[in-house]
One Martini backbone bead per residue (centre of mass of N, CA, C, O) as a GRO file, in nm:
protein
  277
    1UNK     BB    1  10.038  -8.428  -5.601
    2UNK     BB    2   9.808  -8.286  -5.430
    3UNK     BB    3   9.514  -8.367  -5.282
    4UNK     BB    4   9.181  -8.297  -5.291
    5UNK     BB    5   8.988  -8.349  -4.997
    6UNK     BB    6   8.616  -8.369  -4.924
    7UNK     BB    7   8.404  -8.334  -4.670
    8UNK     BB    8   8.115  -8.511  -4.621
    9UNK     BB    9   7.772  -8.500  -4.460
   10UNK     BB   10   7.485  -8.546  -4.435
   11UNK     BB   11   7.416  -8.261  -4.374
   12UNK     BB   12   7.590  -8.142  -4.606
   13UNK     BB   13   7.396  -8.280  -4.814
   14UNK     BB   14   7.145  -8.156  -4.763
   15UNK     BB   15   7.279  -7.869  -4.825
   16UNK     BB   16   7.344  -7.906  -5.131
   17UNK     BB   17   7.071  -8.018  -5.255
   18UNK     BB   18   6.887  -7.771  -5.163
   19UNK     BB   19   7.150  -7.526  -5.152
   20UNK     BB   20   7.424  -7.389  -5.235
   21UNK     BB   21   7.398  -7.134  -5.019
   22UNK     BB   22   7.376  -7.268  -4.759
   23UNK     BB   23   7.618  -7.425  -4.755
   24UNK     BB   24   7.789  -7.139  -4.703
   25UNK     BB   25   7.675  -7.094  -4.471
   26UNK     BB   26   7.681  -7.327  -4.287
   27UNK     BB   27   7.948  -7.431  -4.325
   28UNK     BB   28   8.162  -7.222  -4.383
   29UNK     BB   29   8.026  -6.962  -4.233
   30UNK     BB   30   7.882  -7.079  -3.988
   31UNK     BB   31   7.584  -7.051  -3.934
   32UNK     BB   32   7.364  -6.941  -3.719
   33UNK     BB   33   7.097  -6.896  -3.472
   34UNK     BB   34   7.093  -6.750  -3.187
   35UNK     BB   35   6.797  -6.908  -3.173
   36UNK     BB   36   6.742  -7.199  -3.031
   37UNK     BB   37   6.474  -7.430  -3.097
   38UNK     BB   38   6.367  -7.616  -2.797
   39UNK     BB   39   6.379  -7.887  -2.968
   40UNK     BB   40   6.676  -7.905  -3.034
   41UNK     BB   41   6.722  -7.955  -2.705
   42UNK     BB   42   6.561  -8.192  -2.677
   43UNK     BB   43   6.691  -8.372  -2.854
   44UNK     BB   44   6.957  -8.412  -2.758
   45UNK     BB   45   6.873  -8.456  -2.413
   46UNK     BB   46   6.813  -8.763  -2.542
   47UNK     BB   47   7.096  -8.852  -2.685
   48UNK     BB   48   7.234  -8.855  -2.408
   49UNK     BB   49   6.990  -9.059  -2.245
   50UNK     BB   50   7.103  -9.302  -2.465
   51UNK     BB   51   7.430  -9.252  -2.445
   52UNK     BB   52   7.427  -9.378  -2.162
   53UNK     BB   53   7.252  -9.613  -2.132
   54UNK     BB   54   7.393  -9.771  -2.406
   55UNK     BB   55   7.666  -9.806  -2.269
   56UNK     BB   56   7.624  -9.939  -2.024
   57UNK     BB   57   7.472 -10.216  -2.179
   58UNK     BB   58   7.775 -10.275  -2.316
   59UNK     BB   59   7.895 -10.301  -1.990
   60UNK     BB   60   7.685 -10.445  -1.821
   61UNK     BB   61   7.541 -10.161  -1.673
   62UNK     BB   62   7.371  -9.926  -1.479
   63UNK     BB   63   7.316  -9.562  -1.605
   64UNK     BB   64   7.022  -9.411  -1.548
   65UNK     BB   65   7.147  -9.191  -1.336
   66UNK     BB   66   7.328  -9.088  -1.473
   67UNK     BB   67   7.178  -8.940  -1.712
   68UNK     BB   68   6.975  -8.763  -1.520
   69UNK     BB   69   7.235  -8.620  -1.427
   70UNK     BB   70   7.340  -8.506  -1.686
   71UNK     BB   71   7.068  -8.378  -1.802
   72UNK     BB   72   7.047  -8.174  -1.534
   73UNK     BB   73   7.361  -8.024  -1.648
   74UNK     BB   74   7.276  -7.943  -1.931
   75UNK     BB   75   6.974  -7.779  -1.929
   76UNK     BB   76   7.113  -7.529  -1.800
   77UNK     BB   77   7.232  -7.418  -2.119
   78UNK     BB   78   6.949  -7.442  -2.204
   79UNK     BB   79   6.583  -7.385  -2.356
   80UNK     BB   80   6.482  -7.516  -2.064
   81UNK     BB   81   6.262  -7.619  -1.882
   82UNK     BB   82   6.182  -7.803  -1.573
   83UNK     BB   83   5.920  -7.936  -1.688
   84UNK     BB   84   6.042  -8.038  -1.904
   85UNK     BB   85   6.308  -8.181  -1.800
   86UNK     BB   86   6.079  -8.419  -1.649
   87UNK     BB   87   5.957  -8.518  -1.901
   88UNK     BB   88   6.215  -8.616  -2.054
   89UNK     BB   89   6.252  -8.846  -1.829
   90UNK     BB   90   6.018  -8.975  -1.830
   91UNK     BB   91   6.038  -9.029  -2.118
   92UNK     BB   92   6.281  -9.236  -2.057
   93UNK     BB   93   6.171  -9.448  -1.881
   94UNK     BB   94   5.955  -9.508  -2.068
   95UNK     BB   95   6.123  -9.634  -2.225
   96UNK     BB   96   6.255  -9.846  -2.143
   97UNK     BB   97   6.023 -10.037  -2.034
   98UNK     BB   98   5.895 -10.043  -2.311
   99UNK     BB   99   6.229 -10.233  -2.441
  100UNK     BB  100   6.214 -10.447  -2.272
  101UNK     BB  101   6.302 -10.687  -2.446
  102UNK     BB  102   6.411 -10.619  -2.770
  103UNK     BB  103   6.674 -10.797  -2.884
  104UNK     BB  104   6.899 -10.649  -2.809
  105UNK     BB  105   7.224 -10.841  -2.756
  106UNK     BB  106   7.424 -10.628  -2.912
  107UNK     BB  107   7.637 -10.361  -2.830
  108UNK     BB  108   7.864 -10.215  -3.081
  109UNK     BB  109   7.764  -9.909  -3.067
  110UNK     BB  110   7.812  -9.544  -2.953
  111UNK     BB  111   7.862  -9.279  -3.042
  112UNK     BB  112   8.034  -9.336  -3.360
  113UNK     BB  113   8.275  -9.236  -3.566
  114UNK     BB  114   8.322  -9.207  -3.932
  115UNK     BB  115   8.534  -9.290  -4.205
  116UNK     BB  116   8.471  -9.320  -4.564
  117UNK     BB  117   8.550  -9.360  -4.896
  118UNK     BB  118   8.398  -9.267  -5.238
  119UNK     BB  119   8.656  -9.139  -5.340
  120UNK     BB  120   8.921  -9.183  -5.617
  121UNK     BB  121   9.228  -9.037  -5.753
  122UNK     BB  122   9.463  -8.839  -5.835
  123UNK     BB  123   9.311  -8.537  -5.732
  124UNK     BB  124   9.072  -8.668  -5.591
  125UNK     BB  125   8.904  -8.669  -5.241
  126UNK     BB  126   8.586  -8.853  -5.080
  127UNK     BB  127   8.473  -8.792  -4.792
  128UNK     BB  128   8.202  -8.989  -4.547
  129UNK     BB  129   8.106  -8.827  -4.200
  130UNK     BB  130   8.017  -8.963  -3.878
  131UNK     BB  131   7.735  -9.055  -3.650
  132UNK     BB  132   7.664  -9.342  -3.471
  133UNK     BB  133   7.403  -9.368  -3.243
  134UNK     BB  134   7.346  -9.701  -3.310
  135UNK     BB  135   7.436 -10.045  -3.272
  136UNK     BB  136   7.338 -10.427  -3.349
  137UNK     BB  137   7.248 -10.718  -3.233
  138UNK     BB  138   7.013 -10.978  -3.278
  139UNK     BB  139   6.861 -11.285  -3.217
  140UNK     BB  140   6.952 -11.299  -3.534
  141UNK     BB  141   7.231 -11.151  -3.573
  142UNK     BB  142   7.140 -10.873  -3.684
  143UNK     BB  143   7.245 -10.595  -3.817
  144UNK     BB  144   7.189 -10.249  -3.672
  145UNK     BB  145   7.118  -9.932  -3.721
  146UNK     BB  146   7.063  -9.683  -3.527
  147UNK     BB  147   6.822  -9.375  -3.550
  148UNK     BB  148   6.737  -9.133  -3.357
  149UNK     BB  149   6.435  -8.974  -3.333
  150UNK     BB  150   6.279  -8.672  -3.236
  151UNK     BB  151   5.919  -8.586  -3.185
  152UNK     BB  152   5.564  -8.522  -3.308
  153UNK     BB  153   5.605  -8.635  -3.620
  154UNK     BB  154   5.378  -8.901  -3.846
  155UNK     BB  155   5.597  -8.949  -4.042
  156UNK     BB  156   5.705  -9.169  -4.221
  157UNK     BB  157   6.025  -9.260  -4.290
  158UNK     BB  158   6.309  -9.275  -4.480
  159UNK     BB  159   6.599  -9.303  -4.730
  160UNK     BB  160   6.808  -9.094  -4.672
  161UNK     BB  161   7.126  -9.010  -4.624
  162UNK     BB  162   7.195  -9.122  -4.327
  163UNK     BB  163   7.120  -9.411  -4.367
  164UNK     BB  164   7.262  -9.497  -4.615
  165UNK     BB  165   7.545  -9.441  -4.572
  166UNK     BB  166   7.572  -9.663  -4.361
  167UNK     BB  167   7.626  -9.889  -4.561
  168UNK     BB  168   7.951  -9.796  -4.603
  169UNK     BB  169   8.024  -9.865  -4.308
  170UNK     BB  170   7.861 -10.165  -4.204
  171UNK     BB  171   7.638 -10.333  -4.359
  172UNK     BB  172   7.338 -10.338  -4.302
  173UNK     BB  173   7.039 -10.499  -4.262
  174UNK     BB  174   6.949 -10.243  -4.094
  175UNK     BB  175   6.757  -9.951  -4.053
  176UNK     BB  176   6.632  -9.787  -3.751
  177UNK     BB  177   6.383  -9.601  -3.661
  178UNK     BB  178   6.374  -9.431  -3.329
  179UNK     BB  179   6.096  -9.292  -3.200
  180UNK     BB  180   6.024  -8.987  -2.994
  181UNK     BB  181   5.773  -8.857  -2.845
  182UNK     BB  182   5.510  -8.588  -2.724
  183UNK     BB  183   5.280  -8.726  -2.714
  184UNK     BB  184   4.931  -8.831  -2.572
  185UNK     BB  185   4.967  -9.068  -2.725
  186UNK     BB  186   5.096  -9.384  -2.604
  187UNK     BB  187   5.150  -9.554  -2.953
  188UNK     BB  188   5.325  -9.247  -3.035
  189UNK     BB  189   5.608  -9.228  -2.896
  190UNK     BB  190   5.685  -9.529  -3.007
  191UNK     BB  191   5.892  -9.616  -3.264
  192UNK     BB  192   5.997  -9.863  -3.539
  193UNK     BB  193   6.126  -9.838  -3.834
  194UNK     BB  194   6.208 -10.039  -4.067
  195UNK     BB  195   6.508 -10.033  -4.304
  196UNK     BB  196   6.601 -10.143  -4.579
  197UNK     BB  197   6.878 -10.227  -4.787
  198UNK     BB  198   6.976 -10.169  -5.087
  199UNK     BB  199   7.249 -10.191  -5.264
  200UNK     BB  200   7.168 -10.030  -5.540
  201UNK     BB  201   7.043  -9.761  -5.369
  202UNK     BB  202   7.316  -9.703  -5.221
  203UNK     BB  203   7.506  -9.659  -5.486
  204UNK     BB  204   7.332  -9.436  -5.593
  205UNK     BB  205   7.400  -9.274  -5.351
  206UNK     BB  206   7.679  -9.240  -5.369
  207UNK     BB  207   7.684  -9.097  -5.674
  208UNK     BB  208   7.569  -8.852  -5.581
  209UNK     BB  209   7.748  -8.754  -5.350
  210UNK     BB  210   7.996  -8.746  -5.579
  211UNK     BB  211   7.835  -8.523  -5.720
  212UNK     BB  212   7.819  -8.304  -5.489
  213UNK     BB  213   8.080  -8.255  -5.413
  214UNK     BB  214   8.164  -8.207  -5.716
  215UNK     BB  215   8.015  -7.920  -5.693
  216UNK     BB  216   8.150  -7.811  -5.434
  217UNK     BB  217   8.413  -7.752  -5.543
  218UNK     BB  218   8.329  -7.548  -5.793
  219UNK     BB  219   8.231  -7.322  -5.598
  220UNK     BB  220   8.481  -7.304  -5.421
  221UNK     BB  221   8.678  -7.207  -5.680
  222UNK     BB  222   8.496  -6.943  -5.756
  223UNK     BB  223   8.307  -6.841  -5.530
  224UNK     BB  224   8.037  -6.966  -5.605
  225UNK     BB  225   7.655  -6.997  -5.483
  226UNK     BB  226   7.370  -7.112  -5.615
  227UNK     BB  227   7.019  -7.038  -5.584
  228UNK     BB  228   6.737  -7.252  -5.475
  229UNK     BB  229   6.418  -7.146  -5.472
  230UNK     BB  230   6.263  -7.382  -5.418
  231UNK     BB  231   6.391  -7.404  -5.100
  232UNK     BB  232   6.266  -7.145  -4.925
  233UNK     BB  233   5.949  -7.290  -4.849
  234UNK     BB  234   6.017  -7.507  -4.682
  235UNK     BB  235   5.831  -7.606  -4.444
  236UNK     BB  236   5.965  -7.372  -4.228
  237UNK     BB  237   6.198  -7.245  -4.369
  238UNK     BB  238   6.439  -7.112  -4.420
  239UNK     BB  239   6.684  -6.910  -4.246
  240UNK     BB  240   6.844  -6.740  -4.460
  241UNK     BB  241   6.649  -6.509  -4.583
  242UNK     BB  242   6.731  -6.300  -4.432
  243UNK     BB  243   6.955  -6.246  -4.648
  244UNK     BB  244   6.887  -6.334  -4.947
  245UNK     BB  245   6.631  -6.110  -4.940
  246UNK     BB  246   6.922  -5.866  -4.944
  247UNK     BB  247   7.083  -5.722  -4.990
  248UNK     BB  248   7.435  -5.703  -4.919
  249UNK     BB  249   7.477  -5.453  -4.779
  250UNK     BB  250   7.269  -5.623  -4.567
  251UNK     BB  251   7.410  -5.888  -4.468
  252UNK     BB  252   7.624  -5.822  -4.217
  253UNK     BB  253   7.427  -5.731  -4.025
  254UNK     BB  254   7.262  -5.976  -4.002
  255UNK     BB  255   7.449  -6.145  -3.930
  256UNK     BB  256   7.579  -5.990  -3.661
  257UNK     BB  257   7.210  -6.011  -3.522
  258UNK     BB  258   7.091  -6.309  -3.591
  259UNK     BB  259   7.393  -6.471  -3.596
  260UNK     BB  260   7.612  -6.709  -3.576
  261UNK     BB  261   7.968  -6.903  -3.514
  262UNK     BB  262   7.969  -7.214  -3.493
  263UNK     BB  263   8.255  -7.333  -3.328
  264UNK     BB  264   8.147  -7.664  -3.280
  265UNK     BB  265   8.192  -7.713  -3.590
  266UNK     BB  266   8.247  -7.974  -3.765
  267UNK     BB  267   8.483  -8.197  -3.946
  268UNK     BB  268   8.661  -8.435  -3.843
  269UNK     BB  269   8.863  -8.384  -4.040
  270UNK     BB  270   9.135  -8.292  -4.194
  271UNK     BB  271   9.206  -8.213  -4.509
  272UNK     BB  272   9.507  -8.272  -4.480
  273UNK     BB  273   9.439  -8.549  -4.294
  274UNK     BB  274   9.282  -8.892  -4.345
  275UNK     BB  275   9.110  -9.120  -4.165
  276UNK     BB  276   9.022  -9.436  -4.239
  277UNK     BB  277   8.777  -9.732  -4.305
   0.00000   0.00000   0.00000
């Protein structure tokens, strides 16, 4: 008998945590914003200039000019103007400069996919995929997964679902924070902040993982997506309230009108066959 096989990544892990309803917009029927928030291409196009950089690093070249240049290629087809866009290379520049001999000897991975199963029976199989930013290993042997955060919020990180995960993937001694801000404090620009990962933390997300993924498998099999009503005004606001908030018959109007469907989104591998590792 074929197995069931559901992929799941941080970001589907954190929208069916949040509501099951979410999760059919964004992942099932991928849907978008229309218009994209500034600061999310401001956040890639920073992905950009450390994953040519940091890429450079692996092999011992520097391609500082090569990302600057890949940058005001990319950032023609983004929602920033010429000014951010000199902004946010200035302030690559100052970082490098800010973390030259910062320590990390070894540069292991650079936006590497990763696939590894979390759960398996005879009737299904439950991968977990994703892609990590940078991996490294320090003047003291040990591993670390960097995860790039940008933007201006001084709240501290904590381990979160894309954290933990990794932990199933490379076991790291350490997971970083690597935040980079857009602060007028140059104290507050930089910041990396040390995430140590207990074992048992992690197993207990494992199994949380495998919690929500077999309740995403039930509602897909019934076709029902219960919303969580209490997720619908965290922080600014879920994207999707535009629909939920309105009867069915004007569901299809709004989503043709204020959404998209990224056709760029995807999981890793396709259900039908999963390479592992």
């Amino acid at each position: 008998m074929d197995k069931t096989t559901i992929i799941i990544t941080s970001s589907t892990l954190n929208d069916a945590e949040s509501c099951m309803q979410k999760y059919d917009y964004a992942v099932n029927k991928r849907l978008r914003p229309i218009e994209t928030p500034d600061y999310l291409d401001k956040g890639t196009l920073f992905h950009l200039l450390l994953e040519i950089y940091y890429k450079g690093r692996q092999s011992e070249e520097s391609k500082v000019d090569e990302a600057i240049i890949a940058a005001r290629m990319a950032a023609a087809d983004m929602h920033i103007n010429l000014e951010e866009v000199d902004e946010i290379i200035a302030r690559f520049k100052d970082y490098i400069l800010h973390y030259q001999g910062d320590g990390w000897v070894e540069i292991l991975a650079v936006e590497e996919k990763f696939s590894v199963v979390l759960f398996e029976d005879d009737s299904t199989r439950i991968v977990y995929e994703g892609k990590i930013d940078l991996a490294v290993k320090d003047i003291h042997g040990k591993t670390i997964v960097v995860d790039h955060k940008t933007g201006s919020r001084n709240k501290k990180p904590f381990l979160a679902n894309q954290s933990l995960g990794y932990y199933h993937v490379l076991q790291p001694d350490l997971v970083v924070i690597n935040k980079i801000g857009f602060q007028k404090d140059e104290d507050l620009r930089f910041r990396r902040f040390a995430l140590p990962i207990v074992p048992e933390v992690a197993n207990e997300w494992k199994n949380d993982a495998i919690f929500y993924a077999l309740s995403i498998l039930r509602c897909d099999k019934v076709q029902y997506y219960p919303r969580n009503r209490t997720s619908c005004d965290k922080y600014s606001g879920c994207v999707f309230r535009a629909l939920c908030d309105f009867p069915s018959e004007m569901r299809e109007y709004r989503i043709a009108t204020m959404f998209r469907e990224d056709d760029s989104y995807h999981l890793f591998s396709s259900s039908e066959e999963v390479e592992v590792s």
